[in-house]
N, C-alpha and C positions, 0 to 999 in steps of 0.2 A: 628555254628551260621549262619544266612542270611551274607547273601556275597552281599555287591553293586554294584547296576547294572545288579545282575543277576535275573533270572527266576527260578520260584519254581512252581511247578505241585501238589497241594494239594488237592487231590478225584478229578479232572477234572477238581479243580478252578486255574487258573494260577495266580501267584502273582510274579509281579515285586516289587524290592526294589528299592530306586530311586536312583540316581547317587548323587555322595557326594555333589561334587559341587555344585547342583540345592539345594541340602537338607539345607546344611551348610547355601547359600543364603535365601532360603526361613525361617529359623529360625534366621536371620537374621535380615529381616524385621518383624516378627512378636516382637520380643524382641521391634526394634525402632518404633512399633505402639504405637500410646495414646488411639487410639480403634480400637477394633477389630470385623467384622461383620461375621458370618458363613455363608455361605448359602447353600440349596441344596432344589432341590425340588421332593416332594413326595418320593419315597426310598429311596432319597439320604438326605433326611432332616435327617433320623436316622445319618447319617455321620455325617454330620455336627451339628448337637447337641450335640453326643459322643467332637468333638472338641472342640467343647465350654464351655461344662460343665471339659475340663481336663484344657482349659485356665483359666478359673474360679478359679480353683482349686489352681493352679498356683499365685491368683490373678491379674489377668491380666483380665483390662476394656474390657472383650468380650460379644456379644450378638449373640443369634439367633433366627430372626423374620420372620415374610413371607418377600414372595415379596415385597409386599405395601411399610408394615413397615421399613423393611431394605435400601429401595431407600431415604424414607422421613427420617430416621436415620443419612442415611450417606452426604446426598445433601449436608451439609453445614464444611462437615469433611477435606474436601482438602488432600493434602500431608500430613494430620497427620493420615489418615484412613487408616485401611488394611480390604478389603475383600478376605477372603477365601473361593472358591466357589469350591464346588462339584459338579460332573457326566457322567457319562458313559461314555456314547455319545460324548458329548462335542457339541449335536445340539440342545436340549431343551430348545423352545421358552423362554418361561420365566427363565430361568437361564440365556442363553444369553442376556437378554435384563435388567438381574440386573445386571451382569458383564461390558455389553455397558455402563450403566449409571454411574456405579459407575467410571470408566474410564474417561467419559465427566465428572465427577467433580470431579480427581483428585487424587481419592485414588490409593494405589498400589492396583495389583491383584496375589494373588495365585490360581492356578487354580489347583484340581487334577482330571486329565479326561483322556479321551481317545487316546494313543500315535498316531493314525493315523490321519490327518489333519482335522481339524475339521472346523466350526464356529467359535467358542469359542477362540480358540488360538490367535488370534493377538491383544485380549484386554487385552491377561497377562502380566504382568511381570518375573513371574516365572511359569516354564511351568512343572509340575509332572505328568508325565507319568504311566499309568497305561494301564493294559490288558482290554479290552473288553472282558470278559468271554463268551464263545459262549456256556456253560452249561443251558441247559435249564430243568426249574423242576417246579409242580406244586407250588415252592416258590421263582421262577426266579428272582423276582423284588429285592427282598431279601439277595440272594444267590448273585449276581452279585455284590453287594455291598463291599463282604469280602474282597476284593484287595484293595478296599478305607481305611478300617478301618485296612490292615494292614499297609497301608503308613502313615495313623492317629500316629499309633503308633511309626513308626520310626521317624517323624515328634519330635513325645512329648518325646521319648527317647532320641535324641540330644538335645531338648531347655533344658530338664532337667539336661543334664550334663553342659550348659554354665555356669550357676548359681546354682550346687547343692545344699550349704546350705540355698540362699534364698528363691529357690523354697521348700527344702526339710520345713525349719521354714512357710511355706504359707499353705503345705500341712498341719503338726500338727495345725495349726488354726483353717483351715476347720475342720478339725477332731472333734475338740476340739467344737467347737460351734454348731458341727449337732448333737455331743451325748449327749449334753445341751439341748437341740433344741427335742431331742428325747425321754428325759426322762420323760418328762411330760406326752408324749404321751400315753408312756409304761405303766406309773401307773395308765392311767383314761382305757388303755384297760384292765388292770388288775381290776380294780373298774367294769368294766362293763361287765365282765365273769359270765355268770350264775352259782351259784354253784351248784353242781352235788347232786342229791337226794341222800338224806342217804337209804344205802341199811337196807330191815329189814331182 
């Protein structure tokens, strides 16, 4: 299995696992949020969507909106808000500048960015380190991402062990209401399947 703290070299992507400590704390704070804001911008919104819809899942009050929406979201949230922001870099204007805001009104911040000094970092509370991948591919924007969305998971695989059976009873609900949700679908695309000419 992944070892904490260490570095892993997968096809030229380098992925760090986070240190327990930050981990442990930053699942922490998401458990004593009353909401939760994701954010990331452009590549990294794919992150942070992935974590939103696993807090969802979880049932846990989370959203991911743009920029705009997410400042006007969180303005009136104080110490009961958590944003988790996603990026590279850790210097992208508009990320930094929802991370600043939400700071000036109070919420915690997780940040998961880039381990070398950035912008970004002194409006965090918790600080998750990750590689800046220096692979570059015609799907770079993309590819660079994977180290995010492997700390995603190490992230969702500890909150799930704090509270396995109340997470575990959250997920069968979801389950349970999307293939509700799904069946009606199934049978109006089965109603609307052209049927196939009788061969003569």
């Amino acid at each position: 299995g992944f070892r904490s703290g260490a570095v892993y070299d997968l096809t030229g992507i380098r992925f760090s696992s986070p240190d327990p400590a930050v981990r442990q704390k930053a699942v922490e704070m998401i458990r004593a949020a009353k909401i939760i804001f994701c954010f990331g911008f452009l590549s990294t919104n794919s992150v942070a969507d992935h974590m939103n819809e696993l807090l969802q899942l979880f049932g846990l009050n989370s959203f991911c909106l743009d920029s705009f929406a997410t400042m006007t979201a969180a303005r009136n949230q104080g110490k009961d808000g958590l944003l988790i922001v996603f990026s590279k870099s850790g210097e992208t204007a508009v990320t930094n500048r929802v991370a600043r805001y939400a700071k000036e009104r109070g919420l915690k911040i997780i940040g998961v960015t880039n381990m070398a000094p950035n912008t970004m970092a002194p409006y965090l509370d918790v600080w998750i380190k990750s590689i800046h991948s220096e692979v570059r591919t015609r799907f770079m924007h993309y590819t660079e991402t994977l180290p995010l969305f492997f700390i995603v998971d190490c992230i969702i695989l500890n909150l799930y062990k704090q509270d396995f059976s109340g997470y575990s009873d959250c997920v069968r609900e979801h389950v349970a209401i999307t293939k509700s949700m799904q069946e009606p679908l199934r049978k109006q695309l089965a109603r609307d399947e052209p049927e196939e000419e009788e061969k003569e």
